[in-house]
N, C-alpha and C positions, 0 to 999 in steps of 0.2 A: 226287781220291783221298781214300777216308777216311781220321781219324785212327784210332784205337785206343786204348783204354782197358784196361786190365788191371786185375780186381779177385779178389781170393783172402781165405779166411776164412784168421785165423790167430793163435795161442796165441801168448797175450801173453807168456807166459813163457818161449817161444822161438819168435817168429816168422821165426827166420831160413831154412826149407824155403821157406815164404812168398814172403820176400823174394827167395831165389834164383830163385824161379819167375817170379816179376813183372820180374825183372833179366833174365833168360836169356828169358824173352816179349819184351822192349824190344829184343832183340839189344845188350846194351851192349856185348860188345865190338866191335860195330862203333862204338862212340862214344868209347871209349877205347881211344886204341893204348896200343901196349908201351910203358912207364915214363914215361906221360904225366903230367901236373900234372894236379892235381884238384883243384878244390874242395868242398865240402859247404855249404851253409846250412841246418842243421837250426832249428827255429822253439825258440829259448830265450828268450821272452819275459817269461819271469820269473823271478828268483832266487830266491824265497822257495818252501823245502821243500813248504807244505801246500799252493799252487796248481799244482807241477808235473807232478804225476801227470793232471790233465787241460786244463793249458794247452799244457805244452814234449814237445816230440818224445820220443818212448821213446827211451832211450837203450840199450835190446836192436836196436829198430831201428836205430839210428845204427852200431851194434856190426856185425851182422849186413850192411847194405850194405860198409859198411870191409872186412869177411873178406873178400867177396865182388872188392872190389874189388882188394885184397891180391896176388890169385892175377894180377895184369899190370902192377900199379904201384904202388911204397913212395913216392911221392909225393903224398900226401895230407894234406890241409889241411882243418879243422874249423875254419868262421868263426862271426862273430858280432859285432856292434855293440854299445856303449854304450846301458843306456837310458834312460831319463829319468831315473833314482833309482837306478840303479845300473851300476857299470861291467859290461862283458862279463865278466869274469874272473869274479864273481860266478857268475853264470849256468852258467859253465862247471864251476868247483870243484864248486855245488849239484847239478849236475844231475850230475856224475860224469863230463864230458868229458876234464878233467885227468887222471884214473886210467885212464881207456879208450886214451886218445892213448899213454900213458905204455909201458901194456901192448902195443898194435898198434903202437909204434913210430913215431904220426901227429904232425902237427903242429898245433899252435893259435894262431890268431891273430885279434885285438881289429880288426877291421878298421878301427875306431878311431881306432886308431895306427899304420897301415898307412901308404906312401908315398899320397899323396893324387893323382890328376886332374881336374880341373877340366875341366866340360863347355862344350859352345858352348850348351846353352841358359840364356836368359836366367831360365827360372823353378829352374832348379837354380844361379845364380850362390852364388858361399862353397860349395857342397855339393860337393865334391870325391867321385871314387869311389876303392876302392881298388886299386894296381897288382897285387895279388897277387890279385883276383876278376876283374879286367877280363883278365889275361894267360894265366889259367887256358886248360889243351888242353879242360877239360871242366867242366861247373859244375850242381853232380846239386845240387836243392833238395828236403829233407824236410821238407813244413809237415803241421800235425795240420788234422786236418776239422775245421773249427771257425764257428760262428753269430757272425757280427760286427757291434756297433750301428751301424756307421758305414758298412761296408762290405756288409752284408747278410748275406756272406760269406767267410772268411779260407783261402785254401790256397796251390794252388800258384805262384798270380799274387802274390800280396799276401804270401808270406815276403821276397821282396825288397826288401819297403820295410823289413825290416831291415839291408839291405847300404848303404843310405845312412849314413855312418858319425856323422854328427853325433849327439849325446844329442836335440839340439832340433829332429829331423826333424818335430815335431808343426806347426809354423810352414809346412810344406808341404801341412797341411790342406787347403787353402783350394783346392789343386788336386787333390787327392787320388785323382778317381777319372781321370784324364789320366793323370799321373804315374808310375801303377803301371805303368801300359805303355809308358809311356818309360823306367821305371828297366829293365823287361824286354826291352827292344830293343835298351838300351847293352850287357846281357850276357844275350843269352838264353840259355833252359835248355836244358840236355844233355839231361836225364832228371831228370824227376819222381815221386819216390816218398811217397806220401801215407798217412801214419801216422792211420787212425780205428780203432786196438785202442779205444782210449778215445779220443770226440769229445767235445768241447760243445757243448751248448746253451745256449740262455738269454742272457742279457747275457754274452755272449763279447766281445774273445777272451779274457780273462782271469778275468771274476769271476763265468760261469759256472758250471754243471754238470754232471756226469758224463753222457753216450750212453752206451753200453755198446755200440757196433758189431762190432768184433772182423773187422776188416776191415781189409786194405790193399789201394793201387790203386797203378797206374803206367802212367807215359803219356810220349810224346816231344814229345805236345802239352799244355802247360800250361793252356791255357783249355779243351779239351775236357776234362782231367781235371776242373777246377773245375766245370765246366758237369754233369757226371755224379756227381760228389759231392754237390754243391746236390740233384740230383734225389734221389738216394739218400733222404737226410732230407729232401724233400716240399718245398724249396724251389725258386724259378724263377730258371733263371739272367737272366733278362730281367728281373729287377727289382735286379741287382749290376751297378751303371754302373759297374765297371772291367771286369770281363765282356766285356759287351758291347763295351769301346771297344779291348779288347784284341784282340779279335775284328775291328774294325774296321780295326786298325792292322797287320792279317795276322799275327799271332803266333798266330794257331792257329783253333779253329772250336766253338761252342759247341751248335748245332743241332744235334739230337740224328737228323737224317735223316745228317749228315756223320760220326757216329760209332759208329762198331763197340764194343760193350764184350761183350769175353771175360771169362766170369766170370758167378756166380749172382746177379744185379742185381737180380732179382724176387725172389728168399726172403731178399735181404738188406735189400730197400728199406723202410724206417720214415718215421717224422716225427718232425722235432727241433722240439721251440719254437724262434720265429724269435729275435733279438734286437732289441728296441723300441729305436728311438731316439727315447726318451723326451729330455725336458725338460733335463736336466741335460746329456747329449750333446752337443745343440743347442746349449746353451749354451757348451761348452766348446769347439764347434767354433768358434763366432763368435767368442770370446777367444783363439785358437789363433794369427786372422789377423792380431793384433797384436803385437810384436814386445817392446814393452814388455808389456802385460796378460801375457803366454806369462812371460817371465822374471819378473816380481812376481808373480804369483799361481800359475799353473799347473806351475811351478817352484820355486814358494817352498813349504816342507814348511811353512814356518811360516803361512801361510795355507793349503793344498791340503787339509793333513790334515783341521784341524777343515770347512771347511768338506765335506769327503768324508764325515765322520763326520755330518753335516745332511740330507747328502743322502742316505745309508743310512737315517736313521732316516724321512726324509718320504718316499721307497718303502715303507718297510715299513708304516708307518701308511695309505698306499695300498694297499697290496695286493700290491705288487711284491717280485718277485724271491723266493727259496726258504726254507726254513730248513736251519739246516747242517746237518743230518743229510745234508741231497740231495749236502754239497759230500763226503761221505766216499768 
């Protein structure tokens, strides 16, 4: 059986006809009964104002599934982990979850500081998940279409390495493209609804620049949606080794002979710059895998900064990366 893909153009400034279409295509409520727990992981990767608008989930989207899901169950939960440099709560205030939760009545929680479980695998030992994502009736993830250095690609498989609650989940580098489809097998996805009003390109997922797509998708398969977004912006899902291993690990199907996509695929397909894992990357991924190096440097602002500010300036004397006009 095939999966299904659902992709719809829509106004950033109210996507929410959009969203109702791409929700009521998924059939959700056959995925959420009456007054069930929910969860949300919308992608809040960053707190700071001027990278939100093309790193963190629209928060119209985030608005517009909540209404939606409103109309069967006040049991809703907007999550989000610790990140490196700054708590969730950050991320949340920044991006306007605290006002939205406040207004809709939802609830918010630092998965953080959540009651913690402890897995039987040995490469998540100390990484505890949390009981309020793990016990969810339903667990809808909103990640943005976004070009990743390390991952190739970032959506609907790879928002869940934000549900690892630890700040220093980067120390699970070293497994990284495994991992993402274990952390999505301990709590697979309900429903995936993928926010590229505004993608990235470029050295995503963060530092990045604006796509202008104006696009949402949604799928009850998380790797077929990723595997059709990658195509969207000109990339191959067969070159993102979580993709594939997710694919492998039966969580969904990325071969594009196994997937239907409803929706204008052809007048909406572009090419994004990929993201280079360049030099600095590499590197940081090889310092990641130690436990001291990770805490003294890649954690120390007092070292991380200046040398980040080195390695901005020898990209750009390369040739690399934008100038800010592209980040407006």
């Amino acid at each position: 059986m095939k999966s299904t893909v659902l992709l719809r153009r829509a106004d950033r400034t109210n996507p929410s006809p959009a969203v109702r279409e791409l929700m009521t295509g998924c059939r959700w409520e056959e995925l959420v009964p009456d007054q069930a727990s929910v969860v949300i992981k919308p992608n809040l990767c960053t707190e700071r104002p001027e990278q939100i608008h093309t790193a963190n989930t629209s928060l119209a989207v985030l608005r517009a599934v909540c209404e939606v899901l409103l109309e069967r169950t006040s049991r809703i939960t907007i999550v989000e982990s610790d990140g490196a440099r700054y708590p969730a709560e950050a991320a949340f205030e920044n991006n306007g979850v605290y006002a939205l939760a406040s207004e809709l009545g939802l609830e918010v929680k630092n998965l953080s500081k959540d009651e913690l479980v402890e897995m039987p695998d040995p490469r998540l030992a100390g990484f505890g998940f949390s009981r309020t994502w793990l016990d969810a009736d339903a667990f809808l993830t909103l990640p943005v279409l976004k070009t990743h250095a390390t991952t190739v690609f970032t959506g609907a498989l790879k928002n869940q390495w934000g549900c690892i609650p630890r700040f220093d989940r980067i120390l699970l580098h070293k497994n990284l493209h495994e991992l993402i489809g274990t952390v999505n097998a301990i709590r697979p996805v309900t429903l995936a609804i993928m926010d590229g009003l505004v993608g990235m390109q470029g050295r995503g997922p963060i530092n990045g620049y604006p796509i202008n797509l104006n696009v949402l998708l949604a799928s009850r398969d998380p790797v077929a949606l990723d595997a059709t977004a990658m195509r969207l912006i000109g990339l191959e899902p067969a070159k993102s080794r979580h993709v594939l291993h997710a694919e492998h690990m039966g969580l969904g199907v990325q071969d594009p002979a196994n997937v239907e996509i409803d929706g204008p695929f052809a007048e909406c397909r572009t090419r994004a710059e990929p993201a280079a894992e360049d030099w600095a990357i590499r590197l940081m991924n090889q310092v990641a895998r130690s436990p001291f190096l990770t805490k003294n440097l890649l954690l120390n602002d007092g070292i991380f900064y200046p040398v980040r500010r080195m390695v901005t300036v020898a990209r750009r004397v390369a040739g690399w990366g934008h100038p800010r006009s592209a980040l407006r």
